[in-house]
C-alpha positions as CSV (number, residue, x, y, z in Angstrom):
1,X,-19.3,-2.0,25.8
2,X,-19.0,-5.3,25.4
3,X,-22.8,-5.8,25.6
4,X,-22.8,-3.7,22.3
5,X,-20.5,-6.0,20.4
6,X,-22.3,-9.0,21.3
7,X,-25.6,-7.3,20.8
8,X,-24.7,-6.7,17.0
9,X,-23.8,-9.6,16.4
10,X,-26.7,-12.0,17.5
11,X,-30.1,-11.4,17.2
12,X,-32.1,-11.2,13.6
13,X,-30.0,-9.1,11.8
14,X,-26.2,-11.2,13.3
15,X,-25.1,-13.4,10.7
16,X,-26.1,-10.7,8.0
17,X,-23.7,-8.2,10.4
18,X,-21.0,-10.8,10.0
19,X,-20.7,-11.4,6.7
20,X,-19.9,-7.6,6.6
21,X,-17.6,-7.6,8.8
22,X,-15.9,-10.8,6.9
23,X,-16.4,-8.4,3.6
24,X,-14.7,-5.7,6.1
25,X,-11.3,-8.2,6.7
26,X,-11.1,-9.2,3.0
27,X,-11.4,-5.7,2.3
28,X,-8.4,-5.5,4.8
29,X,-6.4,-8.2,3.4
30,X,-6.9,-7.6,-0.3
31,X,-5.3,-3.8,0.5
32,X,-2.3,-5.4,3.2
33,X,-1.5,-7.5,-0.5
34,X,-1.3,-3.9,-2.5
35,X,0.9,-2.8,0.1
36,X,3.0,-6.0,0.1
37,X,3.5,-5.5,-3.7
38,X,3.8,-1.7,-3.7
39,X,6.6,-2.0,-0.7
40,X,8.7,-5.1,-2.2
41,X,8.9,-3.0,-5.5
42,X,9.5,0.4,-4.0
43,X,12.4,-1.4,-2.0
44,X,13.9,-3.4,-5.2
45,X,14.2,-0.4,-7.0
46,X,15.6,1.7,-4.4
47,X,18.4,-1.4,-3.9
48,X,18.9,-1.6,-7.9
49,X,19.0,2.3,-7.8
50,X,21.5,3.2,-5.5
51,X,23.6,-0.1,-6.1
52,X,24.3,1.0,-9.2
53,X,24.6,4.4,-8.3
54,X,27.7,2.9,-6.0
55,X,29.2,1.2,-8.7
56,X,29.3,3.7,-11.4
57,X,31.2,6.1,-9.2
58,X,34.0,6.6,-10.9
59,X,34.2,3.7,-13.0
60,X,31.1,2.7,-15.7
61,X,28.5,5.5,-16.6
62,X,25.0,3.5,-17.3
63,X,23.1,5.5,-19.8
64,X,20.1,5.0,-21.6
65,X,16.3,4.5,-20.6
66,X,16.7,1.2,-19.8
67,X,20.1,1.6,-17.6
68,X,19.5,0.2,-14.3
69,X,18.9,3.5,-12.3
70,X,16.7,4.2,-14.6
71,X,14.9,0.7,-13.7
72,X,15.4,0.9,-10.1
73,X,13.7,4.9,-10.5
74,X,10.8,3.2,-12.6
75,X,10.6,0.5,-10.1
76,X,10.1,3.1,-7.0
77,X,7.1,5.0,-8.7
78,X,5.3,1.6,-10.1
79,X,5.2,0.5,-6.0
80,X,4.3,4.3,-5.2
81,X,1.5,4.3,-7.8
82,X,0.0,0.5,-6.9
83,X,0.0,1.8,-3.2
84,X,-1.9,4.8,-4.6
85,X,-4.6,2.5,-6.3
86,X,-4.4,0.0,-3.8
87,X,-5.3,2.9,-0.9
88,X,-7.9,4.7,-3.0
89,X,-9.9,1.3,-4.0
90,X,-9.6,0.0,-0.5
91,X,-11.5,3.6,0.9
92,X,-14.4,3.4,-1.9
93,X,-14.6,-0.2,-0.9
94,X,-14.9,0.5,2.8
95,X,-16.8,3.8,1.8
96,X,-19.9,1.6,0.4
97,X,-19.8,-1.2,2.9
98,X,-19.8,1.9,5.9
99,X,-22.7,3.0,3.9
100,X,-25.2,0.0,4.5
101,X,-23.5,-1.0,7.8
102,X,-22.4,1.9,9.8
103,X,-20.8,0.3,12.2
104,X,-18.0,-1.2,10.6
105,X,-15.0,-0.1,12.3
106,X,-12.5,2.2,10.8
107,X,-9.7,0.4,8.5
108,X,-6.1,0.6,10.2
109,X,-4.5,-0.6,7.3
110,X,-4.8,3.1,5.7
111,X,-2.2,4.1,8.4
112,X,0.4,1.4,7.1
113,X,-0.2,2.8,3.5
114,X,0.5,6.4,4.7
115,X,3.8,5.1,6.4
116,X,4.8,3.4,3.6
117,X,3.5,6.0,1.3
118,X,6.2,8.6,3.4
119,X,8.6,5.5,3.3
120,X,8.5,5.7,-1.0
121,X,8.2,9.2,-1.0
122,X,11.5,9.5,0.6
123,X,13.1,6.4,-1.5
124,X,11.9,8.5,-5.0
125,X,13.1,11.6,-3.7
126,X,16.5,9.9,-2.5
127,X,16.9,8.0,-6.3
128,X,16.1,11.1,-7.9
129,X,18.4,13.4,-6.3
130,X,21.3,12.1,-7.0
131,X,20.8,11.7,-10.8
């Protein structure tokens, strides 16, 4: 196996088969970035959602579109749709480079972006709920 490895990488065609697989880990990085964003703003407005959601109880009702559930709601389907574009641009992106090098290895990054895609899923479905 490890005779393979070494064997695409040297010879005539090795530095050409690792600039792709640099292109593969900036590909890699640029989408662990979308999911930074898409979970730091699917948590803020899950926090801003149901803080204020414990602090109206009973005392101050926050109406309006603006009102911070409202914000915190907003906030939780902004990080669900960046991790959406984020996820599909990432699999065209790896889609092309596969194409011209098949043996760039699979991205394991996708599998964060489905956990934290279940993650939001459950945050929007939790802030929404509760109205």
């Amino acid at each position: 196996m490890t005779g393979a490895i070494e064997a695409k990488f040297t010879g005539p065609n090795g530095s050409t088969n690792l600039a792709a697989e640099r292109t593969r880990l900036a590909y890699e990085r640029t989408l662990m970035a979308w999911l930074r964003t898409s979970t730091s703003l699917i948590s803020f407005g899950f926090t801003i959602q149901k803080f204020f959601q414990i602090e109206s109880d009973g005392r101050v009702h926050y109406d309006g579109f603006l009102g911070p559930s409202n914000v915190g709601r907003l906030m939780i389907l902004i990080g669900m749709l960046i991790l959406v574009v984020g996820t599909v641009e990432h699999r065209i992106d790896m889609k092309l480079l596969r194409k011209d090098y098949p043996f760039i290895r699979r991205s394991r990054a996708t599998l964060f972006a489905a956990v934290i895609a279940v993650l939001g899923g459950l945050a929007m479905v939790s802030a929404f709920i509760r109205c």
